[in-house]
Backbone bond lengths (Angstrom), bond angles and torsions (degrees), N, CA, C in turn:
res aa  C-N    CA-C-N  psi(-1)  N-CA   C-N-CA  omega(-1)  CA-C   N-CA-C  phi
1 X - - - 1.468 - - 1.527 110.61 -
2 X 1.538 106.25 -27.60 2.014 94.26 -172.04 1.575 82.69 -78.36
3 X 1.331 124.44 -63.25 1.796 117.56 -166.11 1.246 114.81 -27.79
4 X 1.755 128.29 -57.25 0.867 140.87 -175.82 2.204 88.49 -65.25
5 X 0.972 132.28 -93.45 1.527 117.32 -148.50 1.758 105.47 -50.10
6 X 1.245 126.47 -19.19 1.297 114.26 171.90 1.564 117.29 -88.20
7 X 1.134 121.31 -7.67 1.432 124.60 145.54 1.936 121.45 -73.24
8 X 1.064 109.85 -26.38 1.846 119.77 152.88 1.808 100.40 -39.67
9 X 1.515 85.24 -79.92 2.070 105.70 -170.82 1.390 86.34 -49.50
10 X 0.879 148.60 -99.07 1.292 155.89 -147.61 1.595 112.01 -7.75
11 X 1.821 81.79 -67.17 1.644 102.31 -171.43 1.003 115.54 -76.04
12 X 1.860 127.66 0.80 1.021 130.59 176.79 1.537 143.13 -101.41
13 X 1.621 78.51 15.12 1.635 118.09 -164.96 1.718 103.55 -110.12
14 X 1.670 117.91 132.54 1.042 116.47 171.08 1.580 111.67 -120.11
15 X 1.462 99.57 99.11 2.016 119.72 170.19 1.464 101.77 -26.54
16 X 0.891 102.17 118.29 1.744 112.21 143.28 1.822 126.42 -53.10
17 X 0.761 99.87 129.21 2.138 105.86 -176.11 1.783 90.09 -71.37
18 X 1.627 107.76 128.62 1.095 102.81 171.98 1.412 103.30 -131.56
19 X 1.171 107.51 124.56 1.940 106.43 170.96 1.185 118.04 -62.80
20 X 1.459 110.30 143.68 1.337 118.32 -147.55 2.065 100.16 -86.49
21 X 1.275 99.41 132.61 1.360 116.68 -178.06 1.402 114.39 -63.75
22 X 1.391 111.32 -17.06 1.344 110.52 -163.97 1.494 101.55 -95.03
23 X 1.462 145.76 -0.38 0.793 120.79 -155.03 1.412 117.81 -97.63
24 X 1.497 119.85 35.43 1.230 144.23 167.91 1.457 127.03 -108.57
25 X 1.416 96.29 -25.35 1.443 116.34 175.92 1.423 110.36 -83.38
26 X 1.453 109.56 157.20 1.847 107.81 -164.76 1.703 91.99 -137.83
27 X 1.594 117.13 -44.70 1.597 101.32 -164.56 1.937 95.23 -93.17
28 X 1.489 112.28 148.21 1.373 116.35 138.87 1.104 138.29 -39.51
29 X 1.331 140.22 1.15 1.247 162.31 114.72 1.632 105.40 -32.68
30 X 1.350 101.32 -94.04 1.957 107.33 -165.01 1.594 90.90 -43.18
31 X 1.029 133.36 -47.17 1.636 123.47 -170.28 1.283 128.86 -60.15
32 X 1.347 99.55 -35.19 1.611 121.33 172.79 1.443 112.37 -54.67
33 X 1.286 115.22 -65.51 0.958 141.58 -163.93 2.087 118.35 -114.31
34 X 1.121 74.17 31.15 1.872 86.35 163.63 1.491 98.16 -67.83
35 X 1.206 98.37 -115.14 1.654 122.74 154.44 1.774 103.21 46.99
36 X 1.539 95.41 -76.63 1.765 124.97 -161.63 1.612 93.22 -82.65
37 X 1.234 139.86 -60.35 1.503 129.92 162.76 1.561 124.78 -40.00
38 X 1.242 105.80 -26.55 1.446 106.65 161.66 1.781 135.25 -95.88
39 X 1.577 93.64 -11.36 1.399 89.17 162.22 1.111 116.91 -83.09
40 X 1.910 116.72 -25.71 1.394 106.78 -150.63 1.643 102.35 -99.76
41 X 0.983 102.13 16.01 1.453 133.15 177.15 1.676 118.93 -83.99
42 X 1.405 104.74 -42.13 1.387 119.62 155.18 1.205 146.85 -109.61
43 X 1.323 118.24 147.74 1.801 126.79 -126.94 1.613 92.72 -85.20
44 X 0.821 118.50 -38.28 1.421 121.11 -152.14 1.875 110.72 -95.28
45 X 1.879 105.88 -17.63 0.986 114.89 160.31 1.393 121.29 -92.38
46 X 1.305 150.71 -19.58 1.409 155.15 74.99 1.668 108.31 48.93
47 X 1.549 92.47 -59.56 1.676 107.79 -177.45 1.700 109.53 -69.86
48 X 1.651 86.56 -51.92 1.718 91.73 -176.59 1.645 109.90 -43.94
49 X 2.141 110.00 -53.56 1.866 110.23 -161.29 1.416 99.92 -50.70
50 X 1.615 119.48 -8.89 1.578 116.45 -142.63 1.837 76.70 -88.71
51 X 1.301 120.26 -58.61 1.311 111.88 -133.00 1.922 89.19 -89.81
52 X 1.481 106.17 -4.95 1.607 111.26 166.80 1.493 106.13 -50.26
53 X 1.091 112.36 -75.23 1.206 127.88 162.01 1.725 113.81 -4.65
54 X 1.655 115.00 -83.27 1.328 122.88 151.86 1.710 115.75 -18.58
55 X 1.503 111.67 -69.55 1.090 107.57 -177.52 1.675 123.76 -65.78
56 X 0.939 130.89 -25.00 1.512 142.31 150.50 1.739 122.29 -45.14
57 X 1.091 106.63 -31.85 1.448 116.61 -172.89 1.181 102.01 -81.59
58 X 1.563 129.08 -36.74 1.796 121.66 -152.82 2.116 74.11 -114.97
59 X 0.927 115.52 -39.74 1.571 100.72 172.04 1.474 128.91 -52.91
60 X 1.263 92.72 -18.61 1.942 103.15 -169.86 1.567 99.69 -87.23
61 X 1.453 107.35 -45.78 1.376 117.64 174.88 1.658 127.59 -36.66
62 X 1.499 89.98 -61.58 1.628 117.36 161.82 1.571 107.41 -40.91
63 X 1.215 96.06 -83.83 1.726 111.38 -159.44 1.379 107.83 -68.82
64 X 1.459 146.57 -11.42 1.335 151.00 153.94 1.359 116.24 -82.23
65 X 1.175 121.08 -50.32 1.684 120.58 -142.76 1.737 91.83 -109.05
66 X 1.633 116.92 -25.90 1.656 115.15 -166.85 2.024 110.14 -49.00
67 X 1.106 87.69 -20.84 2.025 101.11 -171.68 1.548 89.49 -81.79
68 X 1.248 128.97 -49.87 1.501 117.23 -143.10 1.734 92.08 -90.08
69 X 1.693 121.15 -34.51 1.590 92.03 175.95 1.162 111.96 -85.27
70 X 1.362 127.66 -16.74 1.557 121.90 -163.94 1.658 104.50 -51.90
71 X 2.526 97.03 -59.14 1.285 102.30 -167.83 1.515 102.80 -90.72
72 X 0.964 154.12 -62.30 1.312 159.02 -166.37 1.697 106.57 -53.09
73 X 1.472 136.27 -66.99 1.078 139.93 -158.37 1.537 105.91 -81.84
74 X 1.541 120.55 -32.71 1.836 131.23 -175.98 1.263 95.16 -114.29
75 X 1.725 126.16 -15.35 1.490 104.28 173.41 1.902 116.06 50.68
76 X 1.617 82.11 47.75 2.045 79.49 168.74 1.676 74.07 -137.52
77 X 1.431 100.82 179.92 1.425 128.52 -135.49 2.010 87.67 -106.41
78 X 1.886 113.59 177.36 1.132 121.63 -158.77 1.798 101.97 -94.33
79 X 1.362 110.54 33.74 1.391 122.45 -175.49 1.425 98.92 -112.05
80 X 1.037 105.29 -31.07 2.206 112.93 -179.86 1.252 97.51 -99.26
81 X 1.270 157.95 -19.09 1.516 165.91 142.17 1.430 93.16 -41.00
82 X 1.284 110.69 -59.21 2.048 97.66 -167.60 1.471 97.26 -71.13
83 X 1.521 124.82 -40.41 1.167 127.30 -165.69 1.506 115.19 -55.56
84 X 1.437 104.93 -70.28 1.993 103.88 142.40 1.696 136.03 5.18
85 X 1.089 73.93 -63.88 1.506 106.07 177.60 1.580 133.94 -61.84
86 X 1.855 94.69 -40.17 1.281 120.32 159.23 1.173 136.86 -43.50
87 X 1.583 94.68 -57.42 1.526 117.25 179.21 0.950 117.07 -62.25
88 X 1.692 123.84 -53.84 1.472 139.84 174.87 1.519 91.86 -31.08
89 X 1.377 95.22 -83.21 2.075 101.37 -175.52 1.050 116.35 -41.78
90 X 1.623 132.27 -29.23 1.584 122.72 -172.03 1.463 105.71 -80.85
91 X 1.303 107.37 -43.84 1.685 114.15 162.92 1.590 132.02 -13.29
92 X 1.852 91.64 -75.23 1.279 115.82 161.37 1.017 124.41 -46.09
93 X 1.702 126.71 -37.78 1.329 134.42 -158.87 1.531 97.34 -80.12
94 X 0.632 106.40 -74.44 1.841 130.36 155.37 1.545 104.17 4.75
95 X 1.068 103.75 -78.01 1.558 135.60 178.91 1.770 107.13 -32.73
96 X 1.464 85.10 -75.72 1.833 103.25 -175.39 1.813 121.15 -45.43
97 X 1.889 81.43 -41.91 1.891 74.97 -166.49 2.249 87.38 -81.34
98 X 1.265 99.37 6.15 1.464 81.59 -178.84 1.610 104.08 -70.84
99 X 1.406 106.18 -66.92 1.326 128.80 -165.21 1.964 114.61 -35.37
100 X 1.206 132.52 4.77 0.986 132.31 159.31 1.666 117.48 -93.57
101 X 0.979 120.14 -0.48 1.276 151.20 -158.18 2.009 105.68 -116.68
102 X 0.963 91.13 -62.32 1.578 111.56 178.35 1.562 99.38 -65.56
103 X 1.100 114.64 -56.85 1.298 106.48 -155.22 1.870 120.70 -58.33
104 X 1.414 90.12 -20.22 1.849 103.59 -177.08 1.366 98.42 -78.95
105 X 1.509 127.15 -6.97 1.404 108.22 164.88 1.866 113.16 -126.46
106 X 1.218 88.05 8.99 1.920 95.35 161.26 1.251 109.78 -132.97
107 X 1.377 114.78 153.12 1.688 120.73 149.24 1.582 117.87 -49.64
108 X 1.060 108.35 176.11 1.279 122.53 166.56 1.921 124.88 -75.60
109 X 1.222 81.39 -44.54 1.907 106.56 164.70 1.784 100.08 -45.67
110 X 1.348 91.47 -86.95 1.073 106.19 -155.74 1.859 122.66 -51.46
111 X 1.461 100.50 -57.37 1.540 110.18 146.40 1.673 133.21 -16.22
112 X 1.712 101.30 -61.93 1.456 119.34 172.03 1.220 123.83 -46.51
113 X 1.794 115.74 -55.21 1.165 121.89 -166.90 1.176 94.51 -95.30
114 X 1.224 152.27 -23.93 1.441 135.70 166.72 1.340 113.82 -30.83
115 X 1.689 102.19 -52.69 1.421 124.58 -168.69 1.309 106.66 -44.61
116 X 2.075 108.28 -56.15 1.407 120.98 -166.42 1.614 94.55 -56.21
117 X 1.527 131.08 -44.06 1.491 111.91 -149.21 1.202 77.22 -73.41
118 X 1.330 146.86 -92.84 1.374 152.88 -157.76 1.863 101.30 -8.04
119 X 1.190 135.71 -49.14 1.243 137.69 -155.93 1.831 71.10 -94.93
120 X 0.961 150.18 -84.70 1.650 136.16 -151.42 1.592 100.40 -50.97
121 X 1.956 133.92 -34.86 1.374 104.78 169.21 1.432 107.49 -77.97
122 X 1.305 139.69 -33.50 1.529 130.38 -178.16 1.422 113.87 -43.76
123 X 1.016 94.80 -48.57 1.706 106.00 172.11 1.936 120.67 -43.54
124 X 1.962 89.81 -65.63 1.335 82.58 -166.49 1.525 117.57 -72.25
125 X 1.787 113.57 -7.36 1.327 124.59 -174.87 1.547 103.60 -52.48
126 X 2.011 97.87 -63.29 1.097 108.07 -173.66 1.897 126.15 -31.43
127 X 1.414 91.37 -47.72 1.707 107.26 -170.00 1.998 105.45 -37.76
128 X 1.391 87.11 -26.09 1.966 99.27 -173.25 1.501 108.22 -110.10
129 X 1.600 108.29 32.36 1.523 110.46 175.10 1.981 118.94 -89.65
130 X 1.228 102.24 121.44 1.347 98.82 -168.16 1.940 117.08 -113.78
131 X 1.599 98.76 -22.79 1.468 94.51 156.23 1.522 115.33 -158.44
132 X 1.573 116.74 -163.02 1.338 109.56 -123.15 1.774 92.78 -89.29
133 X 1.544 119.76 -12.40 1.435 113.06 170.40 1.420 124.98 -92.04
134 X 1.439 104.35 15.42 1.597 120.31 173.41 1.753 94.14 -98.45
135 X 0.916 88.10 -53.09 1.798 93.08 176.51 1.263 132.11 -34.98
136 X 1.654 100.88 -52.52 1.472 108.43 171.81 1.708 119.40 -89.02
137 X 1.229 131.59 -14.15 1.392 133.27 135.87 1.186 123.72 -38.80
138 X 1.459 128.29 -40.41 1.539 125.16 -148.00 2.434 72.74 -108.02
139 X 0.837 88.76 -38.47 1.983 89.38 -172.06 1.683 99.10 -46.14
140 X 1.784 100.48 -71.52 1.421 107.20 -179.21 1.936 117.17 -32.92
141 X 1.244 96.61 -67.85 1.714 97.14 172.91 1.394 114.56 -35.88
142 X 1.418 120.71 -55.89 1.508 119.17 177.47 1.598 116.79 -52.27
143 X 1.477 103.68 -34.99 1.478 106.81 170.29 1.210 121.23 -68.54
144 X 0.931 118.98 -13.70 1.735 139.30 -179.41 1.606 102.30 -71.30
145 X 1.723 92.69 -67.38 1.983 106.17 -170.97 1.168 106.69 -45.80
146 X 1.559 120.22 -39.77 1.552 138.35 -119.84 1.595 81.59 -93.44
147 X 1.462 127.22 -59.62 1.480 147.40 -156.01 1.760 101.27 -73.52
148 X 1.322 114.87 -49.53 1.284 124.17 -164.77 1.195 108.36 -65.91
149 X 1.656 125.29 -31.96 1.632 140.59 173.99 1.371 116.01 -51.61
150 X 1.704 85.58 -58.60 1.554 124.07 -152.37 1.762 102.25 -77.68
151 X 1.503 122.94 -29.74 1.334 117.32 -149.27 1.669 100.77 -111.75
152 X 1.415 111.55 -13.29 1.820 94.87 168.83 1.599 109.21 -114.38
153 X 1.796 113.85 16.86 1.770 96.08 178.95 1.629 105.01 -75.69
154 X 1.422 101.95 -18.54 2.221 69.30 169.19 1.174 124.99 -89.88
155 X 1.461 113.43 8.19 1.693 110.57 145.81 1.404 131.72 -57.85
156 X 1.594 108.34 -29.54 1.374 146.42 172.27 1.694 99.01 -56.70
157 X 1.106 108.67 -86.64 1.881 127.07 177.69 1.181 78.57 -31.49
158 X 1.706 127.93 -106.77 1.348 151.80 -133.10 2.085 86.76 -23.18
159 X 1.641 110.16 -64.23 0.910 124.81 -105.45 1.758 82.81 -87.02
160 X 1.428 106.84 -30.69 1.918 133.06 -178.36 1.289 108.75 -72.22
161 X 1.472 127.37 13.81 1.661 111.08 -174.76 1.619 103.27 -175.40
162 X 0.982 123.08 149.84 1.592 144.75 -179.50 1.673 98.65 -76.82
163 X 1.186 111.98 137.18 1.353 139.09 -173.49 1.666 102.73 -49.70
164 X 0.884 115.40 -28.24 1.870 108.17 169.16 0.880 117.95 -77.46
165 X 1.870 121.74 -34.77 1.500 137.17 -175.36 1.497 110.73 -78.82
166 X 1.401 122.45 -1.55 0.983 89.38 -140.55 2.214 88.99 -110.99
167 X 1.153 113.63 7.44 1.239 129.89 164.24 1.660 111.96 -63.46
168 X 1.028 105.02 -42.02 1.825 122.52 -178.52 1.633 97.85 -80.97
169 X 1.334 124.57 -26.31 1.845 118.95 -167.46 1.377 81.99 -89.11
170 X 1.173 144.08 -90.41 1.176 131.19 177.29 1.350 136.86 -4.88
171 X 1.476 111.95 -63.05 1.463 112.30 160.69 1.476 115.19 -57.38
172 X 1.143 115.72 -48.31 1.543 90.28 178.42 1.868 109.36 -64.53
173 X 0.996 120.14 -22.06 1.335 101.43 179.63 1.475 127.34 -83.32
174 X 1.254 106.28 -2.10 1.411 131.59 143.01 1.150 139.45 -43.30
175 X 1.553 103.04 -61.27 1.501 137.85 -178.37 1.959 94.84 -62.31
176 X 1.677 96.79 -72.35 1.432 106.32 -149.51 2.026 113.99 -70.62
177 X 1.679 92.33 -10.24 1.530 83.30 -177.28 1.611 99.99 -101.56
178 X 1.313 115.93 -7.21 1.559 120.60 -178.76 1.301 97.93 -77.21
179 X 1.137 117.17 -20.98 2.006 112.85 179.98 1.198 103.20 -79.57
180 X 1.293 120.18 -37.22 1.948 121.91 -178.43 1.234 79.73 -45.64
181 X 1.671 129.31 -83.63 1.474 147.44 -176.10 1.687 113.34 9.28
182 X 1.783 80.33 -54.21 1.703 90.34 -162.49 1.484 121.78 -87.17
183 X 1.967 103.94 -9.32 1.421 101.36 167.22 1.657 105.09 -109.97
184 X 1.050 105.07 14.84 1.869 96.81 167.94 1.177 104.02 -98.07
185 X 1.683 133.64 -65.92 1.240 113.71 -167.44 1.290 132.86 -24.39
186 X 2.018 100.61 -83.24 1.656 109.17 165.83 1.710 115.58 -27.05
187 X 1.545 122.41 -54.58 1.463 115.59 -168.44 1.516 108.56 -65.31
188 X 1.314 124.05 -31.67 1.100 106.02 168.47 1.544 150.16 -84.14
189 X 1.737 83.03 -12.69 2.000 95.65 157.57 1.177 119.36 -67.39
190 X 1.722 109.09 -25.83 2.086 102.35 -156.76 1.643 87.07 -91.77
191 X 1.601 126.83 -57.57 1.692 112.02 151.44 1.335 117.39 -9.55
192 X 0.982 122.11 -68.06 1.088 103.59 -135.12 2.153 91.80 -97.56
193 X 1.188 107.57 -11.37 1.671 105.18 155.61 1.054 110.06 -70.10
194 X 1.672 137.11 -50.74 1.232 123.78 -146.49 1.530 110.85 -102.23
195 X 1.807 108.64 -25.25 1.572 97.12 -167.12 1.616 101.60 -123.04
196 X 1.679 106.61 17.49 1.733 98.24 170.33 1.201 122.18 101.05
197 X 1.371 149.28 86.91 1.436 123.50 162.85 1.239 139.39 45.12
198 X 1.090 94.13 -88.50 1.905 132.05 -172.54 1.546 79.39 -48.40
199 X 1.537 109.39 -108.44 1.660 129.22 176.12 1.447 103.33 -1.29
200 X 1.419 122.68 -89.51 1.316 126.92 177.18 1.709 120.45 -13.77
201 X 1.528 101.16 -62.33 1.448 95.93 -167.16 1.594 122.54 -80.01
202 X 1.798 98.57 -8.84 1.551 97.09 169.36 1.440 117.37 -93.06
203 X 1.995 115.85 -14.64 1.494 89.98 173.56 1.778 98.99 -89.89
204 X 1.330 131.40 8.29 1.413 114.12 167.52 1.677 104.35 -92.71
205 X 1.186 129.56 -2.96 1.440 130.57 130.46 1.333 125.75 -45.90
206 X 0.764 131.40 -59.64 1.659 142.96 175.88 1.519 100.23 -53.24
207 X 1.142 114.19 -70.64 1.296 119.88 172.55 1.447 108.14 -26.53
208 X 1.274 108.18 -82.42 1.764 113.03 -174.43 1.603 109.60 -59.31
209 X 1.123 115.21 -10.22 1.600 97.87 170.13 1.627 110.72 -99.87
210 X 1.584 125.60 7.01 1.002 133.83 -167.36 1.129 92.09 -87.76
211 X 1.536 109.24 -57.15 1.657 127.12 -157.91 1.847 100.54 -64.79
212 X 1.334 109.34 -51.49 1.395 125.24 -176.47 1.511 109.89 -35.05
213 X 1.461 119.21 -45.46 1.167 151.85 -151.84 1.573 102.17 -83.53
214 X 1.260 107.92 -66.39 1.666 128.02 176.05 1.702 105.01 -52.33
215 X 1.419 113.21 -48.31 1.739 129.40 174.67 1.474 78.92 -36.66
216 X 1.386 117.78 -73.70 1.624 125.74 -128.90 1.572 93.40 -62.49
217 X 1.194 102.64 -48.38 1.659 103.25 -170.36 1.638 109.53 -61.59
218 X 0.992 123.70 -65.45 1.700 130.36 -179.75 1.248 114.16 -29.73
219 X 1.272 111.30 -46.09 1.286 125.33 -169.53 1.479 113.74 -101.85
220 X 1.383 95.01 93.55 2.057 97.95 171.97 0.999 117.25 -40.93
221 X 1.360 133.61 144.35 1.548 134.49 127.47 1.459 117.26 6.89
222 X 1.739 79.23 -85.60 1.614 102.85 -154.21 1.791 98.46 -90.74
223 X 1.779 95.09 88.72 1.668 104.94 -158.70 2.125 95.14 -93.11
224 X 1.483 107.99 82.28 1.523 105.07 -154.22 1.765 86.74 -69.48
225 X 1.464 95.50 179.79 1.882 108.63 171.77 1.059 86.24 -122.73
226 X 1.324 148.08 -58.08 1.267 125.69 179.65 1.676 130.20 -115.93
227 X 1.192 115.70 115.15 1.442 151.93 168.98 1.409 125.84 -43.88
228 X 1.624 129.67 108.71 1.467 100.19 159.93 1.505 107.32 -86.14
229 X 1.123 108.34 160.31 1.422 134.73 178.23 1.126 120.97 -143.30
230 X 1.791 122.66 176.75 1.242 124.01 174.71 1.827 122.98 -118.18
231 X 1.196 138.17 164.05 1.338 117.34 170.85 1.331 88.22 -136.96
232 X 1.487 116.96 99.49 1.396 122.65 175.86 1.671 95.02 -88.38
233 X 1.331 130.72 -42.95 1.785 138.18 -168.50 1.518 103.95 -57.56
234 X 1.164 100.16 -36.18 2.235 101.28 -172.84 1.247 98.42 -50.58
235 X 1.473 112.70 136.63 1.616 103.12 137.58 1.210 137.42 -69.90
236 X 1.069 125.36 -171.85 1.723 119.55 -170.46 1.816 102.35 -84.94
237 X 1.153 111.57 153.13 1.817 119.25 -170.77 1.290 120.36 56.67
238 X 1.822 102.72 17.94 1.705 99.72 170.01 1.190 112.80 -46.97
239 X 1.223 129.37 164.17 1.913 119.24 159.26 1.238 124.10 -92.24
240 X 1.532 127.21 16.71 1.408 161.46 141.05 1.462 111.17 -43.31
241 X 1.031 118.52 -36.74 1.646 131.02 -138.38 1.422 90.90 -140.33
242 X 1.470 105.62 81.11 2.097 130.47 163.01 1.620 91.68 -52.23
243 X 1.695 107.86 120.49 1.320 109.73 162.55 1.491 109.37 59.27
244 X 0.869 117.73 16.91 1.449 119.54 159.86 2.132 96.63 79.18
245 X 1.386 108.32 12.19 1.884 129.12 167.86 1.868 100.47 -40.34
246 X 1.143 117.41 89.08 1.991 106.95 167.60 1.727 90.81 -56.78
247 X 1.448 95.05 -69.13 1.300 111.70 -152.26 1.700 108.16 -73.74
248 X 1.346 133.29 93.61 1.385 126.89 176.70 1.450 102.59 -133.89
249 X 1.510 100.27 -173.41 1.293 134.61 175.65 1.484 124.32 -115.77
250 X 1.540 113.69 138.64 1.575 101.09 170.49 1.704 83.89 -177.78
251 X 1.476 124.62 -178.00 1.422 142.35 -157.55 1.841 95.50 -84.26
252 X 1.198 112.18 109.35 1.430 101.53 -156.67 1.737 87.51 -111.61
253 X 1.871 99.82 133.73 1.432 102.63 170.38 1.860 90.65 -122.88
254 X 0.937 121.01 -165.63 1.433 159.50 162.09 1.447 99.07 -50.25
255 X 1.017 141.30 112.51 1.867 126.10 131.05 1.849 105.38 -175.03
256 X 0.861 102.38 -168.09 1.857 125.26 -156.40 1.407 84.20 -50.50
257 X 1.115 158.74 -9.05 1.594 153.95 -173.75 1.321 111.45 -108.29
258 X 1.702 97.64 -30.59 2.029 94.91 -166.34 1.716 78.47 -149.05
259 X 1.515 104.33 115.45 1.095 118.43 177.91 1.909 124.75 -109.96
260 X 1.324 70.89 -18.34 2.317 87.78 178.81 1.903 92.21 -124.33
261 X 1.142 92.52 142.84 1.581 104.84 161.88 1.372 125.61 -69.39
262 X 1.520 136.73 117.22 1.293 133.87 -159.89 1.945 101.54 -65.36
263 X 1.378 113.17 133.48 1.313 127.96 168.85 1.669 108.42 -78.04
């Protein structure tokens, strides 16, 4: 039923015509990998892979391990496993339709990484979870962290790239947090066979306060939209260069004009 109503939205959406970005690019290489050179190119998205990361760790937890303590460790049945499960999602749900709401009285920064610490205490709470209504308390919160991360980075994208680019920023943010994906899951099944619960959820604590940490740094403060800079490389009568301006200002993202972030 969701496949089917997000195929409704889907079809109920009319794309914008976007000229194609590539038509500057020549090797299969630069094309491939536009996208990922331009996120990793920007500071503040840098911050986001960081706190992906975060969000992967208390997600892996959830979505791997929620079956093995519910039934194995509390020994109740696959009706408190979905129930589990619930919460996590109601959490999140919770979260998302908040964050339009939130955001007129936080940044994006600031908001985000809140989120991340929140998922590093959910975490370490969890490590001292002993039954099944601690469970779904400590779940909900994660649904909370999980949503608050997760639900304004394509304000992030939107906000890092020009309307042609911004099909390629996406995919890489696709690409690069689905790889967190692919080394959290597995680590947190063979954890959580070999070194216990407990263990597990504090080094995927560590983890998320590592990542949380790294977010904080990448990502300035003072996260401006618009930049002065210089264009010493133009030649003269580029159409880059207002009034013949090297040195100006304007909402500076990533692309074929501005390739490093001004220091």
């Amino acid at each position: 039923m969701g496949f089917i109503a997000s195929a409704v939205l889907v079809s109920s959406v009319t794309l914008p015509l976007i000229h194609s970005a590539f038509q500057n690019e020549k090797s299969l290489f630069q094309k491939t990998t536009r996208g990922i050179r331009f996120y990793l190119a920007t500071p503040r998205l840098r911050g986001l892979l960081a706190m992906n990361v975060a969000v992967t760790a208390a997600g892996a937890m959830v979505i791997v391990n929620t079956v093995v303590i519910v039934q194995a460790k509390f020994k109740l049945d696959a009706q408190d496993t979905a129930l589990a499960l619930a919460f996590f999602g109601g959490g999140s749900m919770l979260a998302a339709l908040s964050v339009p709401a939130l955001l007129k009285r936080f940044s994006d920064r600031s908001l985000m990484l809140s989120a991340s610490l929140l998922l590093v205490l959910g975490l370490l709470i969890a490590s001292q979870i002993s039954d099944l209504k601690q469970l779904l308390v400590i779940w909900t919160l994660l649904g909370i962290g999980y949503a608050l991360v997760q639900t304004p980075s394509g304000r992030l994208l939107t906000r890092s790239a020009h309307p042609e680019d911004r099909p390629d920023l996406f995919a890489a943010q696709f690409s690069l947090s689905h790889a967190c994906w692919l080394l959290a899951y597995p680590l947190a099944g063979w954890l959580g066979a070999n070194w216990g619960m407990t263990n597990t959820f504090i080094v995927f604590a560590l983890i998320a306060s590592l990542a949380a940490t790294v977010g904080w740094r990448l990502w300035p403060s003072n996260d401006l939209s618009e930049i002065e800079h210089c264009h010493d490389e133009l030649p003269e009568g580029h159409p880059h260069l207002k009034e013949g301006q090297r040195h100006h200002k304007h909402p500076y993202v990533i692309d074929d004009l501005h390739i490093r972030w001004p220091r």
